[in-house]
N, C-alpha and C positions, 0 to 999 in steps of 0.2 A: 552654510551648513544648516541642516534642520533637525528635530529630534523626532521619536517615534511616534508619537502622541500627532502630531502635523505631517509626515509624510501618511501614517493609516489617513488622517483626517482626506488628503487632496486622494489621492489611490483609492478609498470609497467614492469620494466624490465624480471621479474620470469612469468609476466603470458602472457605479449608478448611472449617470446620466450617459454610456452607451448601453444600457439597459442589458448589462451582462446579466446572465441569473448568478445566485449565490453569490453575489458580489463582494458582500463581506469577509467570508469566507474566502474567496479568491482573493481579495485584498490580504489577509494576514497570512495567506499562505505563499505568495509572493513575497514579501517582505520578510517572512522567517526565512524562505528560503535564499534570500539577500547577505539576511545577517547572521545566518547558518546558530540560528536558537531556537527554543522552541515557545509555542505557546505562553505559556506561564511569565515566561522572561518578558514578553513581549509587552503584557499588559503589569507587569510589575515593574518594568523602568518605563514607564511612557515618556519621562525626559529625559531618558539619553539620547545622548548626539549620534547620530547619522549622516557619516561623512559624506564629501562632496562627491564621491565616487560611489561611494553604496546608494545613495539617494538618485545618481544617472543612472545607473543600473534597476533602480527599481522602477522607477518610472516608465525607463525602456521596455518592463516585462510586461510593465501596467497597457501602456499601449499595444503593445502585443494580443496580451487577452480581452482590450477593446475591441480591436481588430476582429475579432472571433476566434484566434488561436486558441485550444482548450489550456488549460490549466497547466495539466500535468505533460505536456508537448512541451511548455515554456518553463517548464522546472527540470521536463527530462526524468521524472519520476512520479509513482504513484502507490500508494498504499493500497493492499488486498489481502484480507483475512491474516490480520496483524502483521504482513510481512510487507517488506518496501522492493517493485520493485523499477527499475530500468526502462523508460519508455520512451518511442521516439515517435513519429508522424506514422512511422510502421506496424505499429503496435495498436490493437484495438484496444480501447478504454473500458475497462469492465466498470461494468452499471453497477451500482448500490444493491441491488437488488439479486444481484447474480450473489452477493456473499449470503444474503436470505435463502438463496434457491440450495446452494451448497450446506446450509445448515438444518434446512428440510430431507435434504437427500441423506443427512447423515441421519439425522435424527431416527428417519425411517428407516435403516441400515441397522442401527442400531436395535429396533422392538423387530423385526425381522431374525436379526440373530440371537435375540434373547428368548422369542417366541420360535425357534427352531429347534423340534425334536432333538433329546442327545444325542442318539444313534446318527442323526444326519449330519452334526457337526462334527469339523474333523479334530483329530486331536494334533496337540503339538509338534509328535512326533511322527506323523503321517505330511506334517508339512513341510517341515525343514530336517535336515539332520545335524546331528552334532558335529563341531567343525573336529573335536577330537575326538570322534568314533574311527576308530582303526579299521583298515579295509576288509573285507572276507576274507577269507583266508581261504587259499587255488584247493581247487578238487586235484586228490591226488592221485596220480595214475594210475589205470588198472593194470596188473600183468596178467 
């Protein structure tokens, strides 16, 4: 058995020297996702025990993303613009960058519609109707 403090220590040390990027990073993200905690926990018990079976399994993810597996293929998940979600080898990996490109588009969305003539915005109720506005009422027959 080993504790958290020595399984991060060797898990940096396997994907430093296959020259993974963000290794660090990949290292505690692997390992939380091991021992299903999160961050804080992680570096606040550094000596707890890490059983004989949580430690094979980390190691097995560790070599994985040696290998070159990405990260979030070998967790099966991945965070995007605060939400988590579900990913597999089918799933393209959104870049860091794409949540930048999404907060430019809004932001610009935004002085767009606030810089929009009143006349040209629409109102409320030209958008949606009320779910309890009662239907017309029929044209009633001529004789």
């Amino acid at each position: 058995m080993t504790d958290v403090r020595t399984a991060l220590k060797q898990g940096l040390a396997q994907l430093r020297e296959a020259h993974v990027p963000s290794y660090t990073l990949a290292t505690e993200l692997l390992l939380l996702h091991v021992l299903g905690r999160d961050r804080t926990w992680l570096y606040a018990h550094p000596e707890e025990a890490v059983t004989t079976a949580d430690a094979e399994r980390f190691f097995a993810l560790i070599a994985r993303r040696a290998s070159g597996e990405p990260t979030q293929h070998v967790t099966g998940k991945q965070e995007f613009w605060g939400l988590e979600f579900e990913v597999s080898p089918d799933v393209l990996i959104p870049r860091p960058e794409t949540e930048h490109v999404i907060e430019v588009a809004l932001d610009r969305l935004a002085v767009q519609r606030n810089s929009a003539p009143a006349a040209s915005k629409p109102s409320p109720a030209k958008v949606c109707k009320s779910p309890t506005s009662a239907p017309a009422p029929a044209a009633s027959p001529s004789s």
